[in-house]
C-alpha positions in Angstrom: 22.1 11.6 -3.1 23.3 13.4 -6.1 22.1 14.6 -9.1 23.1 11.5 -11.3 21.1 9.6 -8.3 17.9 11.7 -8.9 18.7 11.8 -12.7 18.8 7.6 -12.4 15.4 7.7 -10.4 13.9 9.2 -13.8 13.3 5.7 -14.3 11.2 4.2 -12.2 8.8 7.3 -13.7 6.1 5.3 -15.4 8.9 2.5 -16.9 11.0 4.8 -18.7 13.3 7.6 -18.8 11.4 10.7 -20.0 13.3 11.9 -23.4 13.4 15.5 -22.5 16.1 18.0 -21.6 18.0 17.2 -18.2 16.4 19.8 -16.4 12.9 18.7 -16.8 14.2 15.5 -16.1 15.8 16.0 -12.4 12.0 17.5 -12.1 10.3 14.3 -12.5 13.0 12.6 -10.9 12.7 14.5 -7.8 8.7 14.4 -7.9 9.0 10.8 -8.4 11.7 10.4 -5.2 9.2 13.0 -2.6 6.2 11.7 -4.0 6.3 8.2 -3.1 8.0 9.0 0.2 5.5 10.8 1.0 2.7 8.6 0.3 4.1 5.2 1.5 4.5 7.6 5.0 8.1 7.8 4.8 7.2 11.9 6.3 4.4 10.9 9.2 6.3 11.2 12.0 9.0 13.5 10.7 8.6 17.1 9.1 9.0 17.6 5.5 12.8 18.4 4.2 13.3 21.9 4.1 14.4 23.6 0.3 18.3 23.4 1.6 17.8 20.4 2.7 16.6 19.0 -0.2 18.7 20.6 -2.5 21.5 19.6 -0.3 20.1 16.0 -0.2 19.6 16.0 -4.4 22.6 18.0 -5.3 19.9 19.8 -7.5 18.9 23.9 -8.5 16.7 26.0 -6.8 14.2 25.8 -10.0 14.3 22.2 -10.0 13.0 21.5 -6.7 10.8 24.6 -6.8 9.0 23.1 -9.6 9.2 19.3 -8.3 7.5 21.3 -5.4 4.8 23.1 -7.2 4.2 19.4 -9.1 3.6 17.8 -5.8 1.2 20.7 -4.1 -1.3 20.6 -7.3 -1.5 16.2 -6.4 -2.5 17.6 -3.0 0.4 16.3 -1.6 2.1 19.3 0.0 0.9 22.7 0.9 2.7 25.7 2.6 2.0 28.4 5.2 4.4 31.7 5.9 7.0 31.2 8.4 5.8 27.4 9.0 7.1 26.2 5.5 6.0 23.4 3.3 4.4 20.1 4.9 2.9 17.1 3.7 -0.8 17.4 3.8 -3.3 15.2 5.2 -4.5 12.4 3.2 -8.0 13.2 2.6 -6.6 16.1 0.7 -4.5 14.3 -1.8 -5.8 13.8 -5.3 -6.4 10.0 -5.1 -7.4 9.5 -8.8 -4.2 11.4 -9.6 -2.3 8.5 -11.6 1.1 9.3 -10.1 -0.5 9.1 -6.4 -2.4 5.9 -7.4 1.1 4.3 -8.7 2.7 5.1 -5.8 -0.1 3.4 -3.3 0.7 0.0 -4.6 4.4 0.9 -2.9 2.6 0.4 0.5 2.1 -2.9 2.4 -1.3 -4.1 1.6 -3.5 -2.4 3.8 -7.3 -4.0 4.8 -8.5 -0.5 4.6 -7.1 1.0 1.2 -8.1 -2.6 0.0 -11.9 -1.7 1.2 -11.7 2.1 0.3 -10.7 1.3 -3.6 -13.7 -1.9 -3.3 -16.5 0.2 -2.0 -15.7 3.5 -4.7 -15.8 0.1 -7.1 -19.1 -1.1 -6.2 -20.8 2.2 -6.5 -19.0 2.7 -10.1 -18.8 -0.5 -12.0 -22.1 -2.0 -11.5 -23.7 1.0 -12.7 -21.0 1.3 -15.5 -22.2 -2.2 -16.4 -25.6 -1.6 -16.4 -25.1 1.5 -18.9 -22.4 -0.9 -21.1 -25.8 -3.4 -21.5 -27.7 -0.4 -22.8 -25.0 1.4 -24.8 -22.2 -0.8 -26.3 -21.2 -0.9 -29.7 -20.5 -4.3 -31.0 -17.1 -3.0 -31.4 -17.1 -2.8 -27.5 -18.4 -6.1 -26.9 -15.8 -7.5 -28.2 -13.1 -5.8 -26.4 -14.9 -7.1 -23.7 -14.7 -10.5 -24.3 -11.1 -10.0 -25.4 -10.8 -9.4 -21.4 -12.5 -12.1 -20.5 -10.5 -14.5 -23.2 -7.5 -13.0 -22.3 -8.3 -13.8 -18.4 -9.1 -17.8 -19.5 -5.7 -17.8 -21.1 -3.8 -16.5 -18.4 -5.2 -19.3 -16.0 -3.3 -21.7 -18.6 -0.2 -18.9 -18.1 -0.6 -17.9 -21.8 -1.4 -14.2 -21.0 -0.7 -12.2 -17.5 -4.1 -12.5 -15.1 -3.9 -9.2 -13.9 -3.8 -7.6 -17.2 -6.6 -9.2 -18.6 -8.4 -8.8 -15.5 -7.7 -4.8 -15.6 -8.3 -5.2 -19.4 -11.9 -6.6 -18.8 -13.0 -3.8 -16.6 -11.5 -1.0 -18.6 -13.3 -2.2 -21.1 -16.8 -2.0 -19.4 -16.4 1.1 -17.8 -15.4 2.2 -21.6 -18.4 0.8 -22.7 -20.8 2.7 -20.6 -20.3 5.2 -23.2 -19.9 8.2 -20.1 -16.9 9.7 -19.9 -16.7 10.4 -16.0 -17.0 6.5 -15.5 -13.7 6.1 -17.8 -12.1 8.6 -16.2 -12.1 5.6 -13.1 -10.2 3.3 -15.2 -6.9 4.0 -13.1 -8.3 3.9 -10.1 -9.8 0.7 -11.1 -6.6 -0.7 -12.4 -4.6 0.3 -8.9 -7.8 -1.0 -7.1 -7.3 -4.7 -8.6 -3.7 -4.9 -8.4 -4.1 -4.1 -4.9 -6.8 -6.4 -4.4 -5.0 -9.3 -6.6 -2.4 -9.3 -4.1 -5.4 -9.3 -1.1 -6.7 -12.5 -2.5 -3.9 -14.9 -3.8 -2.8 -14.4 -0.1 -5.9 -15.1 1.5 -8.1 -16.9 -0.9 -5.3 -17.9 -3.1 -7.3 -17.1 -6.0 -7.4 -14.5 -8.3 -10.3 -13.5 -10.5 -13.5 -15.9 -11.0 -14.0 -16.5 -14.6 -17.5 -17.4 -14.2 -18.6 -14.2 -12.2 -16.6 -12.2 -15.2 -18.9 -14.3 -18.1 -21.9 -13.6 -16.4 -21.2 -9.9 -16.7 -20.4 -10.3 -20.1 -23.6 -12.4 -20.7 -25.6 -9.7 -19.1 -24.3 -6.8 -21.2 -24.2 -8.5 -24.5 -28.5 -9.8 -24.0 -28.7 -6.1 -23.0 -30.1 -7.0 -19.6 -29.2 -3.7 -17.5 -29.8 -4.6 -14.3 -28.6 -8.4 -14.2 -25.2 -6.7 -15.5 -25.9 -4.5 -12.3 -26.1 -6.9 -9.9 -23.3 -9.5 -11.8 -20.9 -6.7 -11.2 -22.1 -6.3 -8.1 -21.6 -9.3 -6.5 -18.1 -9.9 -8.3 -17.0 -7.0 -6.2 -19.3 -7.7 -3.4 -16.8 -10.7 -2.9 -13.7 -9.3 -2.3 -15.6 -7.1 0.7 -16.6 -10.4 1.6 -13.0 -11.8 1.9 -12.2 -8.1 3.4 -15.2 -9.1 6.2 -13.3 -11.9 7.3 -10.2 -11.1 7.0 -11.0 -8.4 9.7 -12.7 -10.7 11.8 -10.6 -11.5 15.0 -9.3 -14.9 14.9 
């Protein structure tokens, strides 16, 4: 692959190509190229490419892949020892809520256990986020929420995108909570249900439930803290149901 091909993977870098010079932009590129290679296992039964290799492979400078390299170690990704060379790290050391590491998850075959990983950081984060939302929200923040939650009857009649609203919903609790290290989970949140989306139109063939969502909503806005706990609770509680079974032999 050449420069032009790294210079054309620039795109699939969060939708768009990045308006800056070309040098920066072979960066991203190649970040964007190892990076998902890496995380959908393309490197777990081979070693990592070598510098020459990959600038070789590329047809890119030194600089650029040094840096796409340095870009990749601070995600956790990669790390390097003397005379052993750079190698992909384990993945309990990658930074999961990193948003390029979360994006490039969904590029894996839907796994049970990811699916029950992201669901069981969920359930010990929303319902609490919900319960602080019933105490906290402005009215200004009720009403995004139930922009969610309209938006997610109008997809159902294909006027609006389900998993949007559905993401838009619980974005806009965990913004309500009105603590900033619960916002911070909003990506993981929004990876979480787009992998879990594709869990349960294949083996429920349903997506989101409407009324579990309202009840949320119901809870928060009569400022009831811990029936918003326990709503949010259970609406995650039933996709580790549907994970339960799932695993259960047939």
């Amino acid at each position: 692959m050449d420069g032009f091909a790294v210079a054309r993977g620039i795109r699939l870098f969060r939708g768009h190509q990045v308006q800056e010079d070309l040098g920066r932009n072979l960066t991203y590129g190649l970040q964007e190229i190892l990076g998902r290679a890496i995380v959908v296992g393309d490197f777990a039964a081979r070693a990592f490419p070598s510098e020459a290799d990959i600038l070789k492979e590329h047809g890119i400078s030194r600089s650029v892949a040094r840096e796409a390299m340095k870009m990749l170690t601070a995600k956790g990704l990669l790390g390097s020892r003397p005379k052993q060379g750079t190698f992909v790290r384990p993945e309990e050391s990658w930074n999961l809520f990193d948003t390029d590491v979360l994006r490039w998850l969904l590029d894996r075959p839907v796994s049970i256990g990811l699916l029950r990983q992201f669901n069981e950081l969920r359930v010990a984060v929303e319902p609490e986020a919900a319960a602080l939302a019933a105490a906290r929200a402005s009215g200004e923040q009720l009403d995004t929420i139930r922009q969610g939650l309209d938006r997610m009857r109008a997809a159902e009649k294909g006027r609006d995108d389900a998993l949007d609203a559905d993401i838009a919903f619980h974005v806009a609790v965990l913004r309500a909570s009105g603590n900033p290290f619960y916002i911070q989970f909003r990506d993981m949140v929004g990876t979480a249900l787009r992998v879990s989306i594709r869990f349960t139109n294949r083996i429920a063939g349903r997506t989101a439930n409407i009324d579990e969502h309202e009840a949320v909503l119901d809870a928060i806005v009569a400022g009831d803290g811990d029936l918003a706990r326990s709503s949010m609770r259970g609406l995650i509680g039933d996709v580790l149901s549907l994970i339960d079974r799932a695993e259960q032999p047939e």
